[in-house]
N, C-alpha and C positions, 0 to 999 in steps of 0.2 A: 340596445337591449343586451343583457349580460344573461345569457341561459347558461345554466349549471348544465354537468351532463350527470346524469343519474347512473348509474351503475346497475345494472342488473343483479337481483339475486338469481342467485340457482334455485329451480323449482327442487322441492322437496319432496323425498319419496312420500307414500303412505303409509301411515304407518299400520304394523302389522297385530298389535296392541288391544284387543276385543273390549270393549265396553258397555253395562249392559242399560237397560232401558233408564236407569235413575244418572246415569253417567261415570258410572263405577266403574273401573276397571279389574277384568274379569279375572278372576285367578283356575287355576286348576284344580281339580279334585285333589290332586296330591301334594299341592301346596296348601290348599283348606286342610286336610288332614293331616299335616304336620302343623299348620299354628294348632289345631285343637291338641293334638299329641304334648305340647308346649306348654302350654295352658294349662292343661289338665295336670301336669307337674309343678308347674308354680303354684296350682292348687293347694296342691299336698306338702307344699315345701312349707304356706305361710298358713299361721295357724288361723283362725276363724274367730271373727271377735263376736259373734251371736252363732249357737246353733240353731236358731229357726229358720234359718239359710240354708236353701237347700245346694251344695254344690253347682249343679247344672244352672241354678237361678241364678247367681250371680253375674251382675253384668262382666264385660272384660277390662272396662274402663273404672271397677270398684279395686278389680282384682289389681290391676298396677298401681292404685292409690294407695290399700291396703299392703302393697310390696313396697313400697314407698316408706309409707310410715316405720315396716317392721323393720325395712334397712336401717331407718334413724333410731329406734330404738334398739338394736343391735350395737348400732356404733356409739351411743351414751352408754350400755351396758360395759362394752369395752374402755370406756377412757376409765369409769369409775373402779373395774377390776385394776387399771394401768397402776391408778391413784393408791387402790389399797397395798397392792404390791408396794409401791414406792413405801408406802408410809411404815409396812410391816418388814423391809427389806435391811433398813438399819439396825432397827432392836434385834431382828434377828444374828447379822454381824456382832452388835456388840457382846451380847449374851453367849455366843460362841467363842469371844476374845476372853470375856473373865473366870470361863470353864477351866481355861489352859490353863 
């Protein structure tokens, strides 16, 4: 008979980690009060696509959806200024060269 030899683990400390009755893991007043401090600026940063929303009602998982989108549209607003720049960038050179 060929017996392996097993290797012990090292028992692991406990962890020190609070958890609350749903299996959450607990945070501190002062860490909840900064994501809401957080929050409540990204509030104000992304505009509001319905006013019958009441700020506090919104869920947190609409709010980074809605930060989501208005990154994308930010970054299409920006390619299309890139675009009009380019386009208006030459007439403007040449019309400066037949001045002289």
């Amino acid at each position: 008979m060929n017996r392996r030899r097993h290797r012990r683990l090292p028992l692991l400390k406990r962890s020190r980690i609070c958890y609350d009755i749903h299996g959450r893991r607990k945070q501190s007043p002062a860490a909840v009060g900064a994501v809401k401090e957080r929050l409540h600026a990204l509030r104000k940063l992304i505009p509001r696509k319905t006013d019958s929303v009441k700020e506090k009602e919104t869920a947190t998982d609409r709010i980074f959806e809605e930060t989501a989108e208005y990154i994308l549209l930010l970054k299409a607003q920006v390619e299309v200024l890139k675009l009009l720049v380019d386009f208006h960038s030459p007439s403007c050179m040449e019309k400066n060269d037949g001045m002289q």
